[in-house]
C-alpha positions, 0 to 999 in steps of 0.5 A: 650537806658537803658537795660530796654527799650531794655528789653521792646522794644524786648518784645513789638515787640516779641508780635507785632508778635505774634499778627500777627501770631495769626491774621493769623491763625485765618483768615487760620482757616476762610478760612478753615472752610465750609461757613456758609448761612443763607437765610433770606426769607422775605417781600422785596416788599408787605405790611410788607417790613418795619415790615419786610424786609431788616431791619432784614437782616441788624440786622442779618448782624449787629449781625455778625459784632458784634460777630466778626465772622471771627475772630473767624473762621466763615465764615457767608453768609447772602442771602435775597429773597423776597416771595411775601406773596406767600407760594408756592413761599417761599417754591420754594425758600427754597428748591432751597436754600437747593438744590443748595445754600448750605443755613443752617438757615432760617430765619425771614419768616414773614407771618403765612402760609409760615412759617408752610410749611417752618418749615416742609420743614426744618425738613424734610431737618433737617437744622434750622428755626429760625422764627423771623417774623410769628405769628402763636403760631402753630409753638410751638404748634401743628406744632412744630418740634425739628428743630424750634425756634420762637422769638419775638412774638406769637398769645398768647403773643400778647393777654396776654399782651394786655388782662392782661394790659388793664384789670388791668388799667380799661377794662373790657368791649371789643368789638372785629373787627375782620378780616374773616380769620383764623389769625383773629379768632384766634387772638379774641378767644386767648383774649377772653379767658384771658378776660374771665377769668380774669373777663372782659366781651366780649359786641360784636364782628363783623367780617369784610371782608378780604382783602380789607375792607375800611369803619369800621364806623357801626361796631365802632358806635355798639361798642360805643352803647354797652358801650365797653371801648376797641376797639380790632382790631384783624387784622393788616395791612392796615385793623388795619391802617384803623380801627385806622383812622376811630376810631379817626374820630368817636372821640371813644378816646374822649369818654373813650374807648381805641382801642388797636391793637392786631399785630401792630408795630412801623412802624404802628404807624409812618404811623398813625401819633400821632395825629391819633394814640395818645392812641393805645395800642400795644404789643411789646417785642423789643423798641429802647428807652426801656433801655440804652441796646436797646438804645445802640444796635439801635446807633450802628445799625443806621449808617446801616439803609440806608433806613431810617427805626427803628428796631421793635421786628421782626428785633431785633429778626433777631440780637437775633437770629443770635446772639446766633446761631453764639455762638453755631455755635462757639463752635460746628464748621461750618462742624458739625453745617451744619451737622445736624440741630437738634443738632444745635437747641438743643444746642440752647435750652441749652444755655441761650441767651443774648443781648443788644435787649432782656437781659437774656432769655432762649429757651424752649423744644417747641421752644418758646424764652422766654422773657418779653413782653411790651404794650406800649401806643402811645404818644400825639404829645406833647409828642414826641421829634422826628420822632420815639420818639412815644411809652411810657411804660404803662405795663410789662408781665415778661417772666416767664408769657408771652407766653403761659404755656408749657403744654397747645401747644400740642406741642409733643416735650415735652414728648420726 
């Protein structure tokens, strides 16, 4: 062997070792550092397992995976419960996780009513809530708290985005079925606004009853006498699945009028089937095939997915989410980012996000993530390549105007 090669192979094992002690000052640091817990509380067993469920803490696991956590020093828990669409047992499970599971984050939540007390409950305790599954636009809004972050979607975003889209390709004249409770209401009255202003006309409405409606025939007979060309379901659920069945029946596609579902996800979608969902409009902020990005990002997911679900934009906000949580984390340390819940949020609003599922975006002072937001149209089934082959692209909302202007909330939090 040359001097050289004995330079060389000197040199190559002095940075073998190097590398080692390096690698096991990083796992000495993990070791020290407290825990980080993330709870994710969501739908594991009622109507919105799939929208919901293990899928997003699967993606919160996969966004840690990602980030190389324990390399980096972080140790990072991810515990999951079920609350059953019950807020008292939601919050039960919350408070028993401050109390005696040491949890810093909560996450995903889902449903609107839970989520408002889980938020209360998490400033009161100063941890962070980052709500990747509700949505109530309250949460930046009347009920925001500086302890808070709303991802994927919100009551507004989701009408903006329907509302602007179909308007400009044609619908003018809607007509709304809307469910008799409050999510419902709001829904309507959040789109008939922007209709309104944007020179369309609302030719009727009809409330049905909520839960448990089954027969739509009457109400989607009046919409198609009142000349409507869209049909909005603001409801969602096996109401929203039951409406789109009994449109495609009645033949209301056939006859120009689009039914656009106001909350609705890819997973609604599968259920339907093309042949009966084929023209549904949905919004979305989050689609597997959008770009090489999502397409990448659902791959590298894939081999997680043991339960043969896809990631919606709820389960792609739980990667987002956690993703850009791990990066402040990162830099504050685990002790002072369990320390005070608030400095964590904080920290967040300031750092603008990044990832495969979302692109560049940023988090306002109420709270609200901003990104764009998508309608997609489903796909006749001649159009469809495979089983979750079903959305097509028909239009864009940029982020600088998807969600609902700042100063319109009542959010109190931006005149600190």
């Amino acid at each position: 062997m040359t001097d050289r090669q004995q330079g060389i192979g000197r040199r190559a094992a002095l940075g073998a070792g190097a590398a080692l002690l390096a690698a096991g000052a990083t796992g000495a640091r993990a070791q020290q550092q407290p825990t980080l817990r993330i709870g994710f509380l969501t739908d594991l067993s009622g109507p919105y397992k799939d929208i919901t469920g293990e899928t997003g803490a699967i993606c919160a696991r996969q966004a840690i995976a990602d980030f190389n956590a324990a390399e980096r020093g972080l140790n990072v828990e991810v515990l999951l419960a079920d609350h059953q669409q019950r807020p008292d047992v939601g919050v039960g499970i919350v408070r028993e996780w401050f109390d005696r599971g040491n949890v810093d984050v909560v996450m995903d939540v889902g449903s609107s009513a839970i989520a408002l007390a889980v938020s209360g409950l998490v400033a009161e305790r100063n941890k962070v809530h980052l709500n990747t599954g509700a949505a109530s636009s309250d949460l930046t809004g009347r009920a925001c708290n500086a302890n808070t972050i709303h991802w994927p979607y919100d009551t507004w975003s989701n009408a903006n985005s329907t509302a602007r889209s179909l308007l400009r390709s044609g619908g003018n004249r809607w007509f709304f079925l809307t469910a008799d409770y409050a999510f419902g209401k709001a829904m309507q009255a959040d789109t008939t606004r922007i209709i309104e202003a944007e020179g369309g006309q609302v030719v009727g409405t009809a409330l049905h009853p909520f839960p448990g409606s089954t027969d739509f025939s009457s109400y989607l007979v009046n919409a198609r006498a009142r000349r409507a060309n869209v049909v909005a379901f603001a409801n969602a659920g096996t109401d929203m699945l039951n409406c789109v069945k009994q449109a495609a029946e009645f033949g209301l596609m056939r006859n120009g009028i689009r039914p656009a579902a106001l909350v609705a996800f890819i997973q609604d979608v599968k259920s339907l089937g093309l042949e009966t969902a084929q023209g549904l409009t949905i919004s979305e902020s989050f689609y597997w095939d959008l770009n090489d990005r999502t397409r990448t990002f659902t791959q590298r997911l894939k081999p997680r997915l043991t339960n043969g679900n896809m990631p919606n934009m709820d389960h792609a906000s739980a990667y987002s989410a956690t993703l850009h949580y791990l990066k402040v984390a990162s830099e504050m340390g685990a002790a002072r980012a369990k320390a005070d819940g608030r400095e964590v949020v904080a920290a967040m609003k300031r750092l603008p996000t990044e990832d495969d599922c979302f692109g560049a975006g940023t988090i306002r002072p109420d709270g609200r993530k901003i990104h764009p937001m998508y309608l997609f149209e489903a796909k006749k089934p001649a159009e469809s390549s495979g089983p979750w082959d079903l959305l097509k692209l028909v239009g864009t909302t940029p982020a600088e105007n998807a969600f609902r202007p700042l100063t319109e909330g009542g959010c109190a939090l931006i005149n600190i």
